[in-house]
C-alpha positions as CSV (number, residue, x, y, z in Angstrom):
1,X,0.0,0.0,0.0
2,X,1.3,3.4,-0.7
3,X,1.5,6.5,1.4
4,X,2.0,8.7,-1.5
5,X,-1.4,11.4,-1.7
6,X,-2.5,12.4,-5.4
7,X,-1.2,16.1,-5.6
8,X,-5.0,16.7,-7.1
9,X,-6.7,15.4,-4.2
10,X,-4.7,17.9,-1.5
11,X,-5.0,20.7,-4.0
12,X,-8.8,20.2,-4.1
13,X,-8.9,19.8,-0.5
14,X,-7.1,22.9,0.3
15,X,-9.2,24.7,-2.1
16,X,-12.5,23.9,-0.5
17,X,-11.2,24.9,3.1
18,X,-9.5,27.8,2.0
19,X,-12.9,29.0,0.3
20,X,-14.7,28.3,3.7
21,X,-12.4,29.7,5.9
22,X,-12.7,33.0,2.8
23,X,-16.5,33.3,3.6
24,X,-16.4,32.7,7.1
25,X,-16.3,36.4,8.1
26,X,-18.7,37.1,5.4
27,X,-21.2,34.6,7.0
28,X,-20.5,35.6,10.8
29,X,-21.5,39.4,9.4
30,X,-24.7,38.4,7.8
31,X,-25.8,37.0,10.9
32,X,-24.9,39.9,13.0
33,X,-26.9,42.1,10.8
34,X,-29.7,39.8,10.9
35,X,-29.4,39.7,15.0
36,X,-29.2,43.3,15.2
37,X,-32.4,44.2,12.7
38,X,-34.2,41.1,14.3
39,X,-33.4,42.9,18.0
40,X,-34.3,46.6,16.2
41,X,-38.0,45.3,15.2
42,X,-38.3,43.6,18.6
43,X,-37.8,46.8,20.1
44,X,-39.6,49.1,18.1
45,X,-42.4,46.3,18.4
46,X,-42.0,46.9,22.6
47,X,-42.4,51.0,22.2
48,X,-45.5,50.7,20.4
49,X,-47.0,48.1,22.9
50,X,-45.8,49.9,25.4
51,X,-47.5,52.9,23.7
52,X,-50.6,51.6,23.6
53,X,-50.7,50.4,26.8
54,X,-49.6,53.9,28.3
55,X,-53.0,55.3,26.4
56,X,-55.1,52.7,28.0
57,X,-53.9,53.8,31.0
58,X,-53.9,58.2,30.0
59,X,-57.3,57.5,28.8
60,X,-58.9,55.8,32.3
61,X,-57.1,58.0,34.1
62,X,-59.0,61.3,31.8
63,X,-62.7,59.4,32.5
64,X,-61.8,59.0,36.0
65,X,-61.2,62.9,36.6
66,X,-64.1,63.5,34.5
67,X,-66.5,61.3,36.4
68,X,-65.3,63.1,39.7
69,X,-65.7,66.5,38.6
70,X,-69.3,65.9,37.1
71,X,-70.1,64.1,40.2
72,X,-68.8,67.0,42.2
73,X,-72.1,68.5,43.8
74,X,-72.0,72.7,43.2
């Protein structure tokens, strides 16, 4: 048996792991950008709940002042 490798076989090795280790950064930025808009929406998501619940809350508060001052005898 031979120990000899075929000089096409490590050059086509050494091609295929030098493109992976090439788009490596290219892959690790894609998913940071997806993180980071994925973490933007979720926030911007959040303000407008939090929005609408701060309404909710501005708007009972309004009916409540308005019940006490029409209830207010003059």
């Amino acid at each position: 048996m031979s120990d000899s490798v075929n000089g096409a076989v490590v050059d086509s090795i050494t091609i295929a792991n030098t493109k992976v280790v090439a788009e490596a950064p290219a892959m690790a930025m894609g998913s940071l950008y997806q993180t980071i808009g994925n973490s933007v929406a979720m926030a911007a998501a959040n303000a407008v709940y939090a929005q609408q619940q701060a309404n909710v809350a501005y708007q009972a508060a309004t009916t409540l002042g308005v019940m006490k001052l029409f209830s207010q005898n003059g």
